[in-house]
LUMFI-535574 format. One record per residue (C-alpha): x negated, y negated, z; residue in one letter. Coordinates in steps of 0.25 Angstrom, whole numbers, padded with zeros to 4 digits, always signed. Last residue first. Example, Ala and Ser with C-alpha at 12.3 -4.5 7.8 and 13.67 -1.06 7.14 Angstrom:
BEGIN
-0055+0004+0029S-0049+0018+0031A
//
This chain:
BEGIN
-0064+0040+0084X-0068+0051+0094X-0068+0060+0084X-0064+0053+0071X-0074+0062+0062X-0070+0059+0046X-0071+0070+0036X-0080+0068+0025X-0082+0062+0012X-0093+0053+0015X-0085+0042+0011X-0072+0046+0018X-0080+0049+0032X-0086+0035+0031X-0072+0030+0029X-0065+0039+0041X-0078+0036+0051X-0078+0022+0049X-0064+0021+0051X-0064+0029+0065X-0077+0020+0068X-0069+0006+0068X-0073-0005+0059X-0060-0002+0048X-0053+0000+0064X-0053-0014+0065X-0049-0020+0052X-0038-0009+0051X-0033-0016+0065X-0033-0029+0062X-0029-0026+0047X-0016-0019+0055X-0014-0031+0062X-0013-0038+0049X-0003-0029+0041X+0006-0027+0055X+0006-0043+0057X+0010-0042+0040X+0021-0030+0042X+0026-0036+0056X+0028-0050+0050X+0035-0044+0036X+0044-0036+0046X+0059-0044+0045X+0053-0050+0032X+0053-0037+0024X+0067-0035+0022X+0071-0047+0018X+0060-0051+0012X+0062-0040+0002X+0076-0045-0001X+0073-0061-0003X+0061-0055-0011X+0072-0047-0020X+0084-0057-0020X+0070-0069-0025X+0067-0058-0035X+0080-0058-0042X+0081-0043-0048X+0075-0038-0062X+0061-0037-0055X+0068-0026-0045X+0072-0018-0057X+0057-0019-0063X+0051-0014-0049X+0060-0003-0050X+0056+0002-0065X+0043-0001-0059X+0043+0009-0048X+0049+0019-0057X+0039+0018-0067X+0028+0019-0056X+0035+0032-0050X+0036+0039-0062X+0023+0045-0065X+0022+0049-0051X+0036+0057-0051X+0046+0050-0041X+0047+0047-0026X+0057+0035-0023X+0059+0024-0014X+0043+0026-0006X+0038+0024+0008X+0052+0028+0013X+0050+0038+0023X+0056+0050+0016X+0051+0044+0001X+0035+0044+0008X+0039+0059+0010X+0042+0061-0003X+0030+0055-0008X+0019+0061+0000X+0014+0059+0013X-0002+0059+0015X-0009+0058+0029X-0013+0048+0037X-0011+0055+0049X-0009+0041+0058X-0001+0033+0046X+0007+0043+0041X+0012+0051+0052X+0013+0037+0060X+0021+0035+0048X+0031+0046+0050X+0032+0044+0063X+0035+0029+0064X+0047+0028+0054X+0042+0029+0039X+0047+0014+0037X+0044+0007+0047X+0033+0017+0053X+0025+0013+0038X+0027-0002+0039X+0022-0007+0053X+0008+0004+0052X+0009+0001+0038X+0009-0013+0041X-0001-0013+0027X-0012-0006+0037X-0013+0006+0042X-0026+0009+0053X-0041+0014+0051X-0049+0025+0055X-0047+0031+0041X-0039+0042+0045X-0031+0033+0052X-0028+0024+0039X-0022+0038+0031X-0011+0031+0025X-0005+0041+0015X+0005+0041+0003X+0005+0052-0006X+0012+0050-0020X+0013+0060-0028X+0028+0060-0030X+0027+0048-0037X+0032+0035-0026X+0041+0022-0028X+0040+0012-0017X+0048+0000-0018X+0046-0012-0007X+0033-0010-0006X+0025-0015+0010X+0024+0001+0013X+0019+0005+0000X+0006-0005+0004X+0006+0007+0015X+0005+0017+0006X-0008+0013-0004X-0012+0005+0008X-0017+0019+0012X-0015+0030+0001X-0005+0029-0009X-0009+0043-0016X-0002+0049-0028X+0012+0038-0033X+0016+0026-0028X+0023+0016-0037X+0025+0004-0028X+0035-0007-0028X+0035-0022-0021X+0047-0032-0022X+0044-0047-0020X+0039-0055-0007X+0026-0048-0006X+0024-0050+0009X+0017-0037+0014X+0011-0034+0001X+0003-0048+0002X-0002-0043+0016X-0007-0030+0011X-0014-0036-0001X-0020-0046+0009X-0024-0035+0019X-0030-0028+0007X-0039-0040+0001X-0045-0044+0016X-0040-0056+0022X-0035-0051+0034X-0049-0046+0038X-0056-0032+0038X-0053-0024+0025X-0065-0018+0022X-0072-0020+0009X-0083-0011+0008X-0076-0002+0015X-0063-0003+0007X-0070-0003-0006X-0075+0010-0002X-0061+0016+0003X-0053+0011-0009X-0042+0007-0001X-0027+0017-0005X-0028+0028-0011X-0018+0021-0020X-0008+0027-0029X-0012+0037-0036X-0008+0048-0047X+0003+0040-0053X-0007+0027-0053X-0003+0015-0045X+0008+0005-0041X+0011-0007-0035X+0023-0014-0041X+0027-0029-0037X+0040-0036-0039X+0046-0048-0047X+0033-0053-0051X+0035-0064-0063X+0037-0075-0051X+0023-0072-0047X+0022-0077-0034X+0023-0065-0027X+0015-0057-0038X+0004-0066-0038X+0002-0062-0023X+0004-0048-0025X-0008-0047-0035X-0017-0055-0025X-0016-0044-0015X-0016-0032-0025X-0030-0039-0031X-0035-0043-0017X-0031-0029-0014X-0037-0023-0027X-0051-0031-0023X-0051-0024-0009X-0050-0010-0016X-0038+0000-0017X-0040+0014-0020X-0030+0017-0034X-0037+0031-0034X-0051+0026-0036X-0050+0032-0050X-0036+0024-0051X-0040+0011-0048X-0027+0004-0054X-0018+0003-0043X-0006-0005-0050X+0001-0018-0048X+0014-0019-0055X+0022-0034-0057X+0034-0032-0060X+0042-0043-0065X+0044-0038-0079X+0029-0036-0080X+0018-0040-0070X+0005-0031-0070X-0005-0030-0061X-0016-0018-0060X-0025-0018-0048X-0039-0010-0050X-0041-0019-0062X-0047-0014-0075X
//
């Protein structure tokens, strides 16, 4: 069975995480998967909108650490970074169903969404420092935007977990509900939105995107420049041959 799950009904098309022993990890092949799954849906006048959505336990932990060594994301052209750059300009509505961990791009792809709906167990986190690395998705444009500077340089330089409610304060997500509800709910929405005129609904969304769509994709490559470079650096070497051996990493003098 796919690791990416697509199905289109009633104008929704709903792609799911489905890799749940490997807690929804993402792999290079799933963002070619996720990449080429958004462009058929732009041009697929049977997609009125999009729905990502995982498992009511998880999310996403975000890249599958192993795969991602193996496969590192060092040029433009790499599967992630085309993913990220046809989330960035998905003309039509995008929605999420968030619920346990969103971990890494499993927050910040939240941040290019139109319609985020969290279960109360979800815990977002984008913990690149403590991997010798930097954010990515324009987060580091996107996240200050919309959580005001401090807040999301408490998220993006500790790296640490923040829970539902808190994500509802700064507006990550529209609504917090039980986890066995959230993705219902995110389609019942998604299913209002395909009953609109689609051509009021892109006009509307590039409205308010295009006044900063050529920020977030100059902020999407620079930061690939600069992810590239740390990837090779010692701090990141450390923190991912620290994570395989299972121990603490050592970023004295790093």
């Amino acid at each position: 069975m796919s690791d990416i799950l697509t199905h289109t009904e009633d104008g929704v098309c709903t792609l799911t995480f489905n890799r749940l022993d490997k807690k929804n990890s993402i792999t290079a092949a799933m963002y070619a998967t996720l990449a080429e799954a958004l462009r058929q849906a732009q041009t697929d006048d049977a997609v009125r909108c999009v729905v990502f959505q995982g498992h009511e336990t998880v999310f996403s932990a975000g890249n599958d650490i192993a795969d991602f060594l193996n496969h590192p994301p060092s040029e433009p052209s790499a599967p992630v970074f085309l993913f990220l750059r046809a989330l960035a300009e998905f003309p039509k509505p995008l929605l999420a169903a968030v619920c346990g961990p969103a971990v890494g791009i499993g927050t910040t792809m939240l941040l290019h969404c139109d319609l985020v709906y969290a279960g109360d167990n979800a815990a977002f986190a984008m913990p690149f420092v403590n991997l010798g690395l930097c954010p990515e998705a324009a987060s580091s444009l996107l996240a200050p935007q919309m959580m005001g500077y401090h807040r999301a340089a408490e998220a993006l330089l500790l790296g640490e977990p923040f829970m539902a409610e808190a994500a509802l304060e700064v507006g990550l997500v529209n609504r917090v509900l039980p986890p066995t509800e959230a993705a219902a709910y995110a389609h019942s929405v998604a299913i209002k939105l395909a009953q609109k005129p689609l051509t009021s609904l892109i006009e509307t969304k590039r409205l308010m995107k295009q006044p900063h769509m050529a920020a977030v994709l100059d902020t999407i490559e620079r930061e690939a420049q600069t992810f590239a470079h740390l990837l090779r650096g010692p701090a990141a070497k450390e923190a991912f041959g620290a994570f395989m051996a299972r121990r603490k990493p050592n970023f004295a003098g790093l």
